[in-house]
C-alpha positions in Angstrom: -83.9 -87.7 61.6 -82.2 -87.6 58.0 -82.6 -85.0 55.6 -84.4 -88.0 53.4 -86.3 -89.0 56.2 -88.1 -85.4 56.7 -91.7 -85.1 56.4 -92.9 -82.8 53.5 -94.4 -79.8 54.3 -95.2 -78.1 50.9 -95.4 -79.2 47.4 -92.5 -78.6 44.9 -93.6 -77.2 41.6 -91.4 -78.8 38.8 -91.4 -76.6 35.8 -91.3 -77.9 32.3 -89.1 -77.3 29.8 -88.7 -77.5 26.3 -86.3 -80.2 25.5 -86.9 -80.0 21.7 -83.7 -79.2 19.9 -83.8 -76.8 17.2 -82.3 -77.9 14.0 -80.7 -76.2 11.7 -82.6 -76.3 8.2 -80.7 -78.5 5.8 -79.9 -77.8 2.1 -80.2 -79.5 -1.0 -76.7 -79.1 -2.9 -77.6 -79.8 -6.7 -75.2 -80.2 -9.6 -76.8 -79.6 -13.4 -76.0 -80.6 -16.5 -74.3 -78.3 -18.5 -72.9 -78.3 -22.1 -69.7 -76.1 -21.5 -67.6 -78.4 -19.0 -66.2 -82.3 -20.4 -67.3 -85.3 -17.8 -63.6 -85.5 -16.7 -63.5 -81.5 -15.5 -67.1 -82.4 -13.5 -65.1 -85.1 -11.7 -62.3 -83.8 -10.6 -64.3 -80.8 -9.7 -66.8 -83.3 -7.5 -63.7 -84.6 -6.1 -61.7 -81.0 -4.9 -64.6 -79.8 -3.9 -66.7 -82.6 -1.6 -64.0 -84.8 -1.4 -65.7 -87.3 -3.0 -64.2 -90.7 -4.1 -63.9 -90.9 -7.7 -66.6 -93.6 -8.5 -69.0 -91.5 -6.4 -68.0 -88.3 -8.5 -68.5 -90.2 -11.8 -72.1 -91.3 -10.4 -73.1 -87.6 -9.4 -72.0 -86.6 -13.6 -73.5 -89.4 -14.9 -76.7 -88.8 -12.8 -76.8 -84.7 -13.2 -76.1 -86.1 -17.2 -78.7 -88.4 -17.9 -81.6 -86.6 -15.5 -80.7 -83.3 -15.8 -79.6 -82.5 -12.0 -77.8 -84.4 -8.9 -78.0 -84.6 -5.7 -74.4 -83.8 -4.4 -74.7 -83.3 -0.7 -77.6 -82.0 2.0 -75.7 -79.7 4.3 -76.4 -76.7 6.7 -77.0 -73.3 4.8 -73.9 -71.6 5.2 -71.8 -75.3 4.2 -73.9 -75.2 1.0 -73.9 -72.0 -0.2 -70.3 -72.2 0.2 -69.9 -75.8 -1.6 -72.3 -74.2 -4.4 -70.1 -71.2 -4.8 -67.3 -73.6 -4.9 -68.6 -75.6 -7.9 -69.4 -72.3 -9.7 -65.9 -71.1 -9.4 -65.4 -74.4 -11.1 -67.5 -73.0 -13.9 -70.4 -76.3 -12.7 -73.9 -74.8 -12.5 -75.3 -75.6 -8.8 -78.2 -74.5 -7.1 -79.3 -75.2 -3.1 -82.5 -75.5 -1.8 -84.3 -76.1 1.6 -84.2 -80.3 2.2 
């Protein structure tokens, strides 16, 4: 007789597991309008520091200019603190907060 072809004797007791993955919470990376830095400065700033193309640089000024604030990028923590830090180095004012 084949191991397949053995009668069962016992039950087997399957165990559940958790498959939900865990995500990492996301943040918010947010550009404001200022009135220290010139549009061209924000741009090239967008650009060096998210590696943005330019027309989607001049969108993210033009937005944070006319609304007051832009949505740059939703990243893990640690990527946005450090893109935030980034902009402020650049003399931008950026904020992050929890997506």
């Amino acid at each position: 007789m084949a191991v397949c072809d053995a009668p069962q004797t016992g039950t087997v007791k399957v165990e559940e597991t958790d498959t939900k993955q865990r995500l990492m919470p996301r943040y918010k990376i947010l550009l404001h309008n200022d009135d220290h830095n010139d549009m061209v400065h924000v741009i090239r700033s967008l650009i060096q520091v998210f590696r943005m193309e330019a027309q989607e640089a001049e969108q993210k000024m033009w937005e944070a200019h006319k609304t007051g604030v832009a949505l740059c990028r939703i990243e893990s923590r640690e990527v946005a603190e450090l893109r935030q830090e980034q902009l402020q180095a650049c003399s931008l004012t950026a904020t992050i907060e929890p997506e």
